[in-house]
C-alpha positions in Angstrom: 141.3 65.5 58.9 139.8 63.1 56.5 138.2 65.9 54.4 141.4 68.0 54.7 143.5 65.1 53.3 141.1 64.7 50.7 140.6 68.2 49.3 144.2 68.2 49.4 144.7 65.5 47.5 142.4 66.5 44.7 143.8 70.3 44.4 147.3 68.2 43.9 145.7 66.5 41.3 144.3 69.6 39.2 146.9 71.5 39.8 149.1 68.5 38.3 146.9 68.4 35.5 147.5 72.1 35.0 150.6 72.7 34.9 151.1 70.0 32.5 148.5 71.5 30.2 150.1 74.6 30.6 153.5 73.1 29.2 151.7 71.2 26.4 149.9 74.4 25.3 153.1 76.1 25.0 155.0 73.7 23.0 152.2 73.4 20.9 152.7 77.3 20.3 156.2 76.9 19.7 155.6 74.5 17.1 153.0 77.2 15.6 155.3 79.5 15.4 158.0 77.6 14.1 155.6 76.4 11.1 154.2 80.1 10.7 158.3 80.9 9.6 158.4 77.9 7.4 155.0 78.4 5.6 156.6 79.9 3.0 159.7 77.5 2.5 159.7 75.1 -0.4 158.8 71.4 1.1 157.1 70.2 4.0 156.8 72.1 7.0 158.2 70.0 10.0 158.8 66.6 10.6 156.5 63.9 11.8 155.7 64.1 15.3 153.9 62.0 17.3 152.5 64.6 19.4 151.8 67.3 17.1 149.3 67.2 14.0 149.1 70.3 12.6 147.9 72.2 9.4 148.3 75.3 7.0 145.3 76.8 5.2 145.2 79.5 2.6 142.9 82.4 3.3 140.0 80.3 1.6 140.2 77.8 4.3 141.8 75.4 1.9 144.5 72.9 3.7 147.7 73.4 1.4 149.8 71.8 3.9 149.7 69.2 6.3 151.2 66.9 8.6 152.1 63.3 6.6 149.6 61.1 9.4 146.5 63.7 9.6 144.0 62.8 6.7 141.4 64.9 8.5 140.5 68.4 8.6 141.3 70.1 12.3 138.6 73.0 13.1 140.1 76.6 12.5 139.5 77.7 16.1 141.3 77.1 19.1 139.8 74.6 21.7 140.8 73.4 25.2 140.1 69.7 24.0 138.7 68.1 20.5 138.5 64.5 20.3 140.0 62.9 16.3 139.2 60.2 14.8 141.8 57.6 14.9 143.4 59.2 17.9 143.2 57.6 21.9 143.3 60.5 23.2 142.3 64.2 23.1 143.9 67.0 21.6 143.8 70.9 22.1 144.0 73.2 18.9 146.2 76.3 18.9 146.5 78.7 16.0 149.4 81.2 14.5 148.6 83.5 11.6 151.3 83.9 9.0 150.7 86.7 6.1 147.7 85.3 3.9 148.0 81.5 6.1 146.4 79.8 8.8 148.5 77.4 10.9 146.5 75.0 13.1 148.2 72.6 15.5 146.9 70.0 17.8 148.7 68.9 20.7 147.8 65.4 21.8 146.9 65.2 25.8 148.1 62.2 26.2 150.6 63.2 28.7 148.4 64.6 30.9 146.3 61.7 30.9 148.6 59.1 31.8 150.1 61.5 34.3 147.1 62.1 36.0 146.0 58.0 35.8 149.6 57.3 37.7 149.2 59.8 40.2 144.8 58.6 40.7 145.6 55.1 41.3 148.0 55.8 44.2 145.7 58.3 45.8 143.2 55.5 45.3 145.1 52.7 47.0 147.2 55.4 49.4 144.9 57.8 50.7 142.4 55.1 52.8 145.9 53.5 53.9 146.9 57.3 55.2 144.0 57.9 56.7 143.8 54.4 58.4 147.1 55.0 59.6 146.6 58.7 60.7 143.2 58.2 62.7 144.9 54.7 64.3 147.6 57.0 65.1 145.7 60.2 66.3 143.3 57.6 68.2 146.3 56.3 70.2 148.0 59.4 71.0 144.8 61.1 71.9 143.7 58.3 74.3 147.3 58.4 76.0 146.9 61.8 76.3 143.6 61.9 77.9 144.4 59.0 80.0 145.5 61.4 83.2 142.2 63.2 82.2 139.8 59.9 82.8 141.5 59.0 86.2 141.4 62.4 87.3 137.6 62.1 86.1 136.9 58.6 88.0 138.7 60.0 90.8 136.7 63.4 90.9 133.7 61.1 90.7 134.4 58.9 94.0 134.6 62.1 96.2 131.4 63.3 98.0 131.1 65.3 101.1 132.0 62.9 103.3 135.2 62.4 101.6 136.5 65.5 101.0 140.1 64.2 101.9 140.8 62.6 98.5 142.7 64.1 96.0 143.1 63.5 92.3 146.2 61.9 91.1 149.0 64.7 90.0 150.7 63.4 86.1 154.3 63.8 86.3 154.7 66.0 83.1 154.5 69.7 83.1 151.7 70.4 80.8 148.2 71.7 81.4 146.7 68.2 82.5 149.2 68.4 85.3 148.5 72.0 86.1 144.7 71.2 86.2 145.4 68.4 88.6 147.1 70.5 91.3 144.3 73.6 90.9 141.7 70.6 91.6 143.9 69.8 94.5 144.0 72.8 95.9 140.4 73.3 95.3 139.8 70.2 97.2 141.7 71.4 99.8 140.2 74.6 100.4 136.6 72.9 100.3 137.9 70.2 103.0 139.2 73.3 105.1 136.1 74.9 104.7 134.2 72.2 105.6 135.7 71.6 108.4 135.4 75.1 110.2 132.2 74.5 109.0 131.5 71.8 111.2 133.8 73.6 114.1 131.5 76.3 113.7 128.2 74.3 114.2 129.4 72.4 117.2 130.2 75.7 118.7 127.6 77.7 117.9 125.7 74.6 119.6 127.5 74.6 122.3 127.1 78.0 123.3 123.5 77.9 122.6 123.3 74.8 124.6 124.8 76.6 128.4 121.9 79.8 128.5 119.6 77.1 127.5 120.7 74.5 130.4 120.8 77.7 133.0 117.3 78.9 132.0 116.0 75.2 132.3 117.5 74.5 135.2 116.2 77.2 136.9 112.7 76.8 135.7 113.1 72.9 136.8 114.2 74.2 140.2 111.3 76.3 140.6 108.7 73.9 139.2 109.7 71.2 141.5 110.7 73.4 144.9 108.3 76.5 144.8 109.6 78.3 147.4 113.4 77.9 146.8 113.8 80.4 144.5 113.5 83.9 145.7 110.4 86.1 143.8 112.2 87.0 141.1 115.1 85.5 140.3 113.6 83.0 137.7 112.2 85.8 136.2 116.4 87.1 136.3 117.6 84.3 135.2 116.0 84.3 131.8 116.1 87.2 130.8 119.8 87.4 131.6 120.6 83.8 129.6 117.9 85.1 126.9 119.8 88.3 126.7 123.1 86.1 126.1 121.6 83.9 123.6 120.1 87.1 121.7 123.1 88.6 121.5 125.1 85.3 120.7 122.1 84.8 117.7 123.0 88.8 116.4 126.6 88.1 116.3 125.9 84.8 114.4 124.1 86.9 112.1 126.5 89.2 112.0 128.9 87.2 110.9 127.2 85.4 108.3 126.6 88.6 106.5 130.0 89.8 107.3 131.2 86.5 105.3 129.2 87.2 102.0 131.6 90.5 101.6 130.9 94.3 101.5 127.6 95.4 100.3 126.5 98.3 98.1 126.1 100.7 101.0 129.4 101.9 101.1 130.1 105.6 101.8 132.7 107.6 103.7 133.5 106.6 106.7 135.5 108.7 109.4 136.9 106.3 111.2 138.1 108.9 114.0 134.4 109.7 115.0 133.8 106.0 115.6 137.1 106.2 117.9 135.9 109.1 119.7 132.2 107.9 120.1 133.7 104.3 121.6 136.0 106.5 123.9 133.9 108.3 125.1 131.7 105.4 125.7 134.3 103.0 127.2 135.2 106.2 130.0 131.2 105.5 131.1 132.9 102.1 132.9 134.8 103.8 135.1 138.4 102.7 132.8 140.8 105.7 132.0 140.8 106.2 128.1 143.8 107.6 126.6 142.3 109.2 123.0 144.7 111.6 122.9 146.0 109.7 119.8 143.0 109.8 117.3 143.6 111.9 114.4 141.7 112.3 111.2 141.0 109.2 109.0 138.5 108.6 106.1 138.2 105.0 104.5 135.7 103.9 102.2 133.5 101.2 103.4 129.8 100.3 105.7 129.3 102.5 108.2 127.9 99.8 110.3 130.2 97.4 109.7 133.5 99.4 110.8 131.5 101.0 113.1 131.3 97.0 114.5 135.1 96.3 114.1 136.1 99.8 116.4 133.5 98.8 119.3 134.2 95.0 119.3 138.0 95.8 119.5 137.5 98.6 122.2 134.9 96.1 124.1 137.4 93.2 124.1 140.6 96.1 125.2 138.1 97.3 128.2 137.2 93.7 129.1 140.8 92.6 129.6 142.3 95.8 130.6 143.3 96.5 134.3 142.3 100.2 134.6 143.9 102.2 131.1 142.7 101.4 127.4 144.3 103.0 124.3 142.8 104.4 121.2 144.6 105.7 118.4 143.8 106.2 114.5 146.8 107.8 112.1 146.7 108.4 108.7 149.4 107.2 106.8 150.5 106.8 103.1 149.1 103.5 102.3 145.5 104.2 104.1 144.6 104.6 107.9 145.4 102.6 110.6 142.9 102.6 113.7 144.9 101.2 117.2 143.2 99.6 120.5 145.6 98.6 123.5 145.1 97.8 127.0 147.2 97.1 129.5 145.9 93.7 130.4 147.6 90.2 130.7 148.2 90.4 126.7 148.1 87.6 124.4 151.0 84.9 124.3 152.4 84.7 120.8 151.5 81.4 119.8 148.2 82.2 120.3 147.7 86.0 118.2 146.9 83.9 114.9 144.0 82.1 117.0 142.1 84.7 118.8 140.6 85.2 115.4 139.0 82.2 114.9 135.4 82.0 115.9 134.8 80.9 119.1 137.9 81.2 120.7 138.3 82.4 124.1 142.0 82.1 125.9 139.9 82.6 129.2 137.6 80.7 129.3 135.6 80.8 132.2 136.3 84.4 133.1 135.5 85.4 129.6 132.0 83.9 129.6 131.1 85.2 133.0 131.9 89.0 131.3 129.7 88.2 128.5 132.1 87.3 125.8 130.7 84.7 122.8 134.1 84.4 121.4 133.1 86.0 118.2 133.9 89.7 118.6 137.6 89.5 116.8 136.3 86.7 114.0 133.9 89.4 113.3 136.4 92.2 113.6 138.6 89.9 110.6 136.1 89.2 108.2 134.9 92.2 108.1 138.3 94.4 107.9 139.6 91.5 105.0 135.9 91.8 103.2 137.0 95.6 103.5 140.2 95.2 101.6 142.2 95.6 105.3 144.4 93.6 107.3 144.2 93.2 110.9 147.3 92.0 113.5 148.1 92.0 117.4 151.0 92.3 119.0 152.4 93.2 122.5 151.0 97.1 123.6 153.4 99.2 125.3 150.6 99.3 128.1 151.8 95.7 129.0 148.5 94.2 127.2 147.5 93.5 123.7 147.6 96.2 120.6 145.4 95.2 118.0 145.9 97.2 114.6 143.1 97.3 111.7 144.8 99.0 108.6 142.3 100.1 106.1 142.8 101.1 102.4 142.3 105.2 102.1 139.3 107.0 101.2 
């Protein structure tokens, strides 16, 4: 700002200078011409005048006329600025021919110089006051305005991991500091959510891992410590069945985590129809009646393995709660292709169809783990039809059980 004020203040100055220069130069033309009519009138040429001097010369250079006050010779050219003896200040020269004359004027600066000396000395005196006053004035209305900006700042600073339940303080104005506090907000608030089914997640995922390991232990301690109260074998049974859980707890964990990180490159397409059929067909192997008669043609874009995942964990969850008749049903419609499992179970009460999704959950508990459940097979199902571009609901199946439907962007 400093520079700008000052390069401004010096083109003001030359362009003062200038235009005044410019107006002195054509009076002193004027007055050239005027004496060029005169030259051959009887009698002086013009008046004194304080501001012209002027001369007329014959075509041997000799001065036949000339101002009462100039008793020196003026040079026959034009110049932008002569200095003459017994003058204070400079002069230009401007010429006019006139038949067999030369007239030569010079027009005395004088003007220009005392303009320019009264405008200097208040750019002098002014412009350090101006930009004292600007910067104090910028300095204050800057700090004022970044003053939301620091607190937010120490604020921002204060919050770690463990206290992810701060927030930065909101400015009551409407402008972009404000803005920026309430998307830091809600930044924080995501990360505390986030956070915290983080922590759900590992006290779950403990948990579970810590029942196959307390069965398998206990089982070992039992037979370590009473030989023969064990019948051959079933140590042996016991692991491997609470192994088997844990594996396939671990493989859903995995499975999950990757599910999480979004939809790879593999994508290709995907008929979701076949994966209905194939999970039909497999289902009827339990000895439940399968109703597949719905299951048309529908193509999506996506991981084979993945949706292949979301069709048998929702046809494994219909068969585990279903009395004796599970439902499959995949229709194409305008908006992309919507895939259907039912059973006609005990259903899901209302209040709880937003939590069966969650990781972990399991709204029987006991007769849920004794079928194998982990609680993960629908959290898996979400992320995976959401990392998909799909949404995923359950409501109440005409069956009488639950109807889950997974609608998937088409092909």
């Amino acid at each position: 700002m400093a520079v700008a004020l000052l390069v401004g203040s010096v083109a003001l100055l030359l362009m003062s200078r200038a235009s005044l220069r410019n107006g002195i130069e054509t009076a002193a033309e004027e007055r050239a011409s005027t004496l060029a009519a005169q030259v051959e009138s009887p009698g002086p040429a013009g008046e004194p005048d304080d501001d012209f001097l002027w001369q007329i010369r014959d075509a041997a250079g000799v001065v036949v006329r000339s101002s009462p006050e100039l008793d020196v010779t003026l040079p026959a050219e034009e110049t932008d600025q002569i200095d003459i003896p017994g003058t204070d200040h400079p002069y230009l020269i401007v010429t006019e021919d006139a038949d067999s004359y030369t007239v030569v004027v010079a027009a005395s600066l004088e003007e220009v110089d005392e303009s320019t000396d009264a405008v200097v000395t208040p750019l002098l005196i002014g412009l350090p006051l101006v930009l004292l006053v600007v910067g104090g004035v910028t300095w204050l209305v800057v700090t004022r305005a970044l003053a939301p900006v620091e607190r937010i700042r120490r604020e921002v600073e204060e919050i770690t991991g463990e206290r992810l339940d701060r927030r930065v303080p909101e400015p009551a104005g409407r402008d972009e500091i404000q803005r920026l506090a309430v998307t830091m907000n809600r930044m924080l608030t995501r990360l505390e959510e986030s956070r915290q089914r983080q922590q759900r997640f590992v006290a779950d995922a403990s948990h579970e891992l810590r029942s196959p390991l307390s069965s398998i232990r206990q089982a070992a301690e039992v037979a370590r410590t009473h030989p023969g109260a064990l019948p051959e074998g079933e140590l042996a049974e016991a692991v491997l069945e609470e192994s088997g859980r844990m594996q396939r707890l671990v493989e859903q964990l995995l499975l999950l985590t990757r599910t999480g990180e979004g939809v790879s490159r593999s994508v290709q397409d995907v008929d979701i129809d076949d994966l209905a059929l194939a999970e039909a067909r497999r289902v009827r192997r339990s000895g439940l009646t399968v109703d597949a008669s719905g299951v048309g043609a529908g193509r999506v874009r996506g991981e084979l393995t993945a949706l292949a995942q979301v069709v048998r964990n929702l046809t494994d969850n219909a068969a585990r709660h279903a009395r004796s008749t599970v439902g499959v049903r995949v229709v194409t419609r305008a908006d992309g292709v919507e895939l259907i499992v039912e059973d006609d179970g005990g259903g899901i009460p209302v209040g709880e169809r937003e939590r069966v999704f969650e990781r972990f959950v399991r709204l029987d508990e006991a007769r849920t783990r004794d079928e194998g459940g982990s609680g993960l097979g629908l959290a898996i199902v979400w992320e995976t039809v959401h990392a998909h571009g799909g949404t995923v609901t359950v409501t109440e199946s005409p069956l009488g059980g639950a109807r889950f439907g997974v609608r998937l962007p088409a092909s």
